[in-house]
N, C-alpha and C positions, 0 to 999 in steps of 0.2 A: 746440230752438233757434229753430225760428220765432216761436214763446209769445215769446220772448226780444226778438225783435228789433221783434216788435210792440210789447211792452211798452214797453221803450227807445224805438223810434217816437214813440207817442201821447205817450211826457212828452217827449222833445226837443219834438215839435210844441208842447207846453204851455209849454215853458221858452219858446220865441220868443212863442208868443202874452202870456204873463204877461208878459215882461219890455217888449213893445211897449205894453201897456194901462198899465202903469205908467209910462213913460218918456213917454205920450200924455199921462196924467195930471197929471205934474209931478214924479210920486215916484219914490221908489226902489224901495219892496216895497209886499206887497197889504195886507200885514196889518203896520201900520207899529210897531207897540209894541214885542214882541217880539222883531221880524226888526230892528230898529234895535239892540237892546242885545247881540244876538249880533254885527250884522255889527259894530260896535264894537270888542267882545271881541276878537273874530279878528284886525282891524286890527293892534291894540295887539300880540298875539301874537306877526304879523308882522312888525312893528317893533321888537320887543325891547325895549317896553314895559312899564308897571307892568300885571299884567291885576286893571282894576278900572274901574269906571265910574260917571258923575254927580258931582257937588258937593252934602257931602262925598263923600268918594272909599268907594263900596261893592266890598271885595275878592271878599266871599263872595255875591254876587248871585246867580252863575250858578254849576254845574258845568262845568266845560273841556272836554267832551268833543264838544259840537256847536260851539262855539266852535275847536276845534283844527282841526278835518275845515274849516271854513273857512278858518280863516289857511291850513292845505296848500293849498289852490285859489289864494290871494292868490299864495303861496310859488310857486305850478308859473305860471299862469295873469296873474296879476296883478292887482291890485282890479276886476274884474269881474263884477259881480253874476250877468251871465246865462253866466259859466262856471262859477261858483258852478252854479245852476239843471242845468245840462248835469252834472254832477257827481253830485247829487244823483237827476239821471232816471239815471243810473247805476245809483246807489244803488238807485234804486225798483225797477228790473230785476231786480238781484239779491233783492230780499227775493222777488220770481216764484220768482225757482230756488228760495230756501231753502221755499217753502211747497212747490213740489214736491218735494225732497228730503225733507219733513218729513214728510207723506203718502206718502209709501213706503217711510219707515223704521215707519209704525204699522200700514199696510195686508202689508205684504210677507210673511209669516208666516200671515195670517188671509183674505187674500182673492187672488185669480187678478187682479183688477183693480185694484192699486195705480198702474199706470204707468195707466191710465185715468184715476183718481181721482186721482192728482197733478197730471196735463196740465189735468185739468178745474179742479181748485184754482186752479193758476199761472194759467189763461187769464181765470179770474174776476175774479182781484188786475191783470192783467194792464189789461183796458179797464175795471173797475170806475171810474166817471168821478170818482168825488170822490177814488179813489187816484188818478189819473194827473193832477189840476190840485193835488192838496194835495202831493204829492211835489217839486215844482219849488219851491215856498215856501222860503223861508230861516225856516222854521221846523224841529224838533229831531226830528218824528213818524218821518220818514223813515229816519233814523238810526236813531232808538230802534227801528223796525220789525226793523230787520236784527239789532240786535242783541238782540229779544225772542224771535226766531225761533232764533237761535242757543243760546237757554239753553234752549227747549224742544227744541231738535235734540239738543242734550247729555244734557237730565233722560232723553229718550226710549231714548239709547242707554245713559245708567245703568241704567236698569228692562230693557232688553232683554238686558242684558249686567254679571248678577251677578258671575259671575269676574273683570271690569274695573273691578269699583264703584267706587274709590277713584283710578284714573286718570278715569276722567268724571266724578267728582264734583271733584276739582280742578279740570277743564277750565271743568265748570259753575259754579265758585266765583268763579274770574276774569274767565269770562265775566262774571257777574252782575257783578261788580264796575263791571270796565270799560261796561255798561250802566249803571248806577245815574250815572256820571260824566257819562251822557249825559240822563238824565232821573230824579232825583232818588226821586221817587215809586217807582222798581223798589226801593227799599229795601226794601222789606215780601216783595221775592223769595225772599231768602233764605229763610225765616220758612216761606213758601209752599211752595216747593220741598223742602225738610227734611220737611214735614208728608205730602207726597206720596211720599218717598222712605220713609219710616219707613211708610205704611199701604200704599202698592203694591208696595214693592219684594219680589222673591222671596230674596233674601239674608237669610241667619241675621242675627239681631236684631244683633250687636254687628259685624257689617259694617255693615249702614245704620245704627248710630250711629256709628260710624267717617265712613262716607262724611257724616253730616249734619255734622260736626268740620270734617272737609274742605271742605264748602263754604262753612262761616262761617269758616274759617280765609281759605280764596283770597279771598274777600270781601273781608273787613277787609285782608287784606293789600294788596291793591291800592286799595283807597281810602284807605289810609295815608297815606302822601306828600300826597296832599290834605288830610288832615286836620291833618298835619304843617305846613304849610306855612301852614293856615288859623290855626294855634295863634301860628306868630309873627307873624301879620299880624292878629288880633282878643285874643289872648290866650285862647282854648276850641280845645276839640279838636270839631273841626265835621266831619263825614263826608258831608255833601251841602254844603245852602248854608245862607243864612241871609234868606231869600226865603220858607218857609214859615208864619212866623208875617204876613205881609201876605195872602198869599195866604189862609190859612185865615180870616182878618177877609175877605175880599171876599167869601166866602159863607155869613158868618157872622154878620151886626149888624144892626142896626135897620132898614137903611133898604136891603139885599140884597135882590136880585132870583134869585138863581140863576145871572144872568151876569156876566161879571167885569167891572167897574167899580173902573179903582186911582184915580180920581183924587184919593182920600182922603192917599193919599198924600201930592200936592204939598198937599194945602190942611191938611193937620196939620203939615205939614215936622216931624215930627218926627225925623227925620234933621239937624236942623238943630241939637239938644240932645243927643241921644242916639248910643249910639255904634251900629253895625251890628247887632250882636249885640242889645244891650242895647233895641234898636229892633224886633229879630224875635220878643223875650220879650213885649216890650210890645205887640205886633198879638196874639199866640197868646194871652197871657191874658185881652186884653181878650175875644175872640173867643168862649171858653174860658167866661169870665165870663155874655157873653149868652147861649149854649147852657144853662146850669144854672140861668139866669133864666126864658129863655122857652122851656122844655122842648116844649111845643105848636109853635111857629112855626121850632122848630130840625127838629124830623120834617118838620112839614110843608117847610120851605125844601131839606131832603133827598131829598123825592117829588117837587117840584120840579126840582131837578138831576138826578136820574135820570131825569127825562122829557128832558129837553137831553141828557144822555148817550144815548141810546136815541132820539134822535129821527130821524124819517126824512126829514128836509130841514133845510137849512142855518140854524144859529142866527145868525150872527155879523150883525152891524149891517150892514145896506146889501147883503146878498145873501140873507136871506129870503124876497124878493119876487121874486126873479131868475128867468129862465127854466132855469137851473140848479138853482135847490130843486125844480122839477116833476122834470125828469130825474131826480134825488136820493130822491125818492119813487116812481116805478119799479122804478128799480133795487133797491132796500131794500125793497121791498115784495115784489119776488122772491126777494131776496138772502133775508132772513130768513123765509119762508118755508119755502124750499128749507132752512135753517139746521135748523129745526124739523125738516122731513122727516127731515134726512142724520143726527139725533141717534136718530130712532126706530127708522130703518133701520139703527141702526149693525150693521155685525157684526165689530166688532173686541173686543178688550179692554177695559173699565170703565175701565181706567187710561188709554187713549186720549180717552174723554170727558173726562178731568178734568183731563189737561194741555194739551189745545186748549179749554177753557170756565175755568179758571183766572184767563188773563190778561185775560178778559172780567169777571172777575166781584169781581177784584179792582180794577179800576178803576171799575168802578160804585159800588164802596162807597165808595173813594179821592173822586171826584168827588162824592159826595152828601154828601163833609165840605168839602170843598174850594168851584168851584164846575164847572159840569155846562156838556159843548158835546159836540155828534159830534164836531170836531176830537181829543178825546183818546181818543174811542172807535176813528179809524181803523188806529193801529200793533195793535189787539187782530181786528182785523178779517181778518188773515192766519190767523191760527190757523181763525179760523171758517169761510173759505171752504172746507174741507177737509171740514166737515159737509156744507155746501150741495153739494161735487163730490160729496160719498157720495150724496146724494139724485137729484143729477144725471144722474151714470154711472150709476143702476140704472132708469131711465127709459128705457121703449120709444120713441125717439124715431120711428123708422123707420117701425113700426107707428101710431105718431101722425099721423105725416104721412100715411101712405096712408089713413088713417079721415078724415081732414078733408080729404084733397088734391079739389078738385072732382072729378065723374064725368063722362067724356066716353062 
């Protein structure tokens, strides 16, 4: 509980500190692009609006699912941005507990020190300083944290609990689902998750094919309705958004850097001839197009992104230089360290490595197509601190401190 209230602590303090530097500023958010097209979203939600945004009118921009979790804050709260903020350090709290819960559903069975190794997890996520300033953003990480942690909280208890495989693998199907509504890219979960349950799981072969049924069943099923709805409003049956062909052109054309640059966007309008859809075709193949042109500069602009993915201080415009990237390289310079230790150290299960290093690792690939920042690395970042507590909790601290404490 204390973990808890610390956590909660540090981002209220942040919500007040962000939302004063921004309001000192003239703006509304830190990071104005994205956090503008959600707080939008939510509005319209509120209001019982068309949810769609810009001229012409884009239906399928976004998935609804960080968008919703705001209109409810408008709904309870009122258009407040920094109850919004308060909301979301909520949020951040809670993904502390699920990394603790998540560490001593993998430890519990194989070591005497799970509730060590969980407290020590939570307390890392807890003041880890780019979690508790990037949590308050009215950006999606936060969300998406809680509910990445929740489809490994589930795969965990499918593998631990053969005789229930197909009650957790439905669990984990909707889950994913309702994930994916919140951040597009967990599509490839499914996919993931199937693959892990067919080679870990200890269940006779035609249960884990059962159970893998089940989770692309609860899947699709719940992103139905979205895709149902995309269908009469573009004419395609769209099951995320239709966002991914711009985005895959920002880290994929001639003149790409690795970080995201849309202002191609407003200066092609080609929104302005084309329809939504017909516009996310035409960013993806052009994209598509350079890749199997310049096969060299398409690797290299991917070794690129995964150094911004993996990097140890802040990429984003106008806080690389900050006395915050120093902090940021500290921390990370321990953090993944310890990360390294707590994998070598493991003494649990093989199958615990691979569902805390999954969601890691399927974002590095994702972002080395896409384009590459820590900010996507941080919701993968819960799963990992769980290495780093294993490394942690087996550390003589006690005896560390009496060997270095001065001699009187």
């Amino acid at each position: 509980m204390a973990i808890l209230i610390v956590a909660f602590g540090l981002r209220l303090l942040a919500a007040f500190a962000v939302e004063h530097h921004v309001q000192k500023a003239g703006r509304a958010f830190l990071i104005e692009g994205d956090a503008n097209g959600y707080w939008e979203l939510a509005q319209k939600i509120a209001a019982g609006q068309d949810y769609c945004i810009h001229q012409p009118p884009r239906y399928v921009l976004r998935t609804p699912g960080f968008p919703l979790l705001l209109a409810a804050s408008i709904e309870l709260f009122g258009p407040s941005i920094l109850c919004a903020r308060i909301v979301l350090a909520g949020i951040g709290a809670g993904c502390c507990w699920l990394t603790w819960y998540l560490a001593r559903l993998l430890f519990t069975e194989k070591n005497s020190a799970a509730e060590s190794i969980g407290l020590m997890a939570a307390a890392i996520m807890a003041i880890a300083p780019l979690q508790v300033g990037n949590s308050v953003l009215i950006l999606s990480e936060t969300l998406f944290a809680f509910g990445l942690l929740t489809c490994l909280i589930l795969l965990v208890k499918l593998l631990k609990f053969p005789g229930q495989i197909l009650r957790w693998a439905g669990l984990l199907g909707v889950s994913t689902g309702l994930t994916v509504l919140i951040r597009p890219g967990w599509i490839l979960w499914p996919i993931v998750s199937s693959g892990l349950v067919l080679l870990l799981s200890t269940a006779a072969y035609r249960w884990r094919m059962a159970a893998i049924a089940v989770i692309l069943l609860g899947c699709f099923l719940v992103l139905l309705p979205w895709a149902w709805r995309n269908h009469d409003v573009t004419g395609h049956w769209v099951f995320t958004s239709l966002w991914s062909g711009p985005s895959l052109y920002d880290g994929m054309h001639a003149n790409a850097t690795g970080a995201s640059d849309m202002r191609f966007v407003d200066e092609e309008n080609v929104y302005a001839t084309m329809s939504e859809y017909d516009a996310n075709e035409h960013y993806k193949s052009r994209a598509i197009a350079f890749a199997l042109a310049n096969k060299m500069r398409a690797v290299e602009l991917g070794f690129v992104k995964a150094g911004r993915y993996l990097s140890l201080t802040l990429n984003a415009s106008g806080f690389a230089d900050s006395p915050a990237s120093l902090v940021s390289v500290v921390f990370y310079l321990v953090f993944f360290a310890a990360v390294i230790l707590g994998v070598y150290r493991w003494t649990g299960s093989p199958a615990g490595i691979a569902v805390l290093a999954a969601p890691f690792l399927l974002f590095l690939l994702v972002h080395m197509a896409f384009v590459g920042s820590i900010r996507y690395r941080l919701p993968v970042e819960f799963p990992l601190s769980i290495f780093a507590a294993n490394a942690l909790q087996g550390w003589d601290w006690r005896g560390w401190f009496r060997k270095n404490s001065p001699r009187t």
